[in-house]
C-alpha positions in Angstrom: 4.7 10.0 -22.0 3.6 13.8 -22.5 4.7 16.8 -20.0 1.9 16.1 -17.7 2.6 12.8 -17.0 6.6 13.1 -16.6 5.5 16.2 -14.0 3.1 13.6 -12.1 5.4 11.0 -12.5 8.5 13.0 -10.9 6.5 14.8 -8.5 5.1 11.4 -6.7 8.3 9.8 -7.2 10.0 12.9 -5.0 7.4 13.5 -2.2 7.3 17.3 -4.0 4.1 19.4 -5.8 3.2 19.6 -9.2 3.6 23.0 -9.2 7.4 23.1 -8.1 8.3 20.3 -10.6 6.2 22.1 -13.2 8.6 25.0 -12.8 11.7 23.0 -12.6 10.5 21.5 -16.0 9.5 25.0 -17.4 12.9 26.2 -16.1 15.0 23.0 -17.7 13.5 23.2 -21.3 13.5 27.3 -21.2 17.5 26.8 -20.1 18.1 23.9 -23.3 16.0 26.4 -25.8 18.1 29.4 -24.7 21.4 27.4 -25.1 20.0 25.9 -28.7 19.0 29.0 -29.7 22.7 30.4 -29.0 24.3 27.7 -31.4 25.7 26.0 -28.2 24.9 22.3 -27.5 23.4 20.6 -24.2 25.1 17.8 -22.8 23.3 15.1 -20.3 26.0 12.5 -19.5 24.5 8.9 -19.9 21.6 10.3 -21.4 22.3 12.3 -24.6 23.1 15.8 -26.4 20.8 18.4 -27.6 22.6 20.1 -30.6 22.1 22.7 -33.8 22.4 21.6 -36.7 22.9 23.8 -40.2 21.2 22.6 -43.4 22.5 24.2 -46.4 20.2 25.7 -48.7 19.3 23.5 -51.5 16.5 22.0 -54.0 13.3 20.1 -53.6 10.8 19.0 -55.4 6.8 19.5 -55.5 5.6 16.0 -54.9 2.1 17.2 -56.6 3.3 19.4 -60.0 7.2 17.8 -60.3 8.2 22.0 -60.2 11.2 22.5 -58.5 11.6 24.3 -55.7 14.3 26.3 -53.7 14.5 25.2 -49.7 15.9 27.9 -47.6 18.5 27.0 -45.4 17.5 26.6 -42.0 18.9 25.8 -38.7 17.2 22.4 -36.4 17.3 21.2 -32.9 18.9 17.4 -32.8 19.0 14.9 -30.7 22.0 11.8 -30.1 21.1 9.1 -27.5 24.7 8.9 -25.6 25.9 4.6 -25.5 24.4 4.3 -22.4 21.2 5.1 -23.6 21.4 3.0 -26.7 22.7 -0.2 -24.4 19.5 -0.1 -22.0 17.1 0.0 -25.3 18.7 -2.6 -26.8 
């Protein structure tokens, strides 16, 4: 399911326009990058958390030449399905 499909999907589901559940999407991911961004996490009971997580600087490796290279540390966006999640997949 892409953006445009959740959107349709809540907005027929709700009796409500594209347009005002496009915003209230817009809105929710703007208000989960903002936190991110600030190093905080986002918490959706039964659903899951959206976190930062550091990774240390450290060493790869060229898969082509073999030459080592350095890998800058760097900061990503993480995602942990809470229980309940994980019980209704499996």
């Amino acid at each position: 399911m892409n953006k445009t499909q959740l959107i349709d999907k809540i907005a027929k589901e709700n009796d409500l326009t594209k347009k005002q559940v496009a915003q209230t999407v817009d809105a929710m991911i703007a208000a989960i990058e903002e936190s991110l961004v600030a190093g905080e996490s986002v918490q959706f009971l039964g659903f899951g958390t959206f976190a930062v997580k550091e990774i240390a600087a450290h060493n790869g490796r060229n898969p082509r030449t073999g030459e080592v290279v350095e890998i800058a540390a760097s900061r990503r966006a993480t995602f942990s399905a809470s229980k309940a999640l994980k019980d209704k997949l499996n």
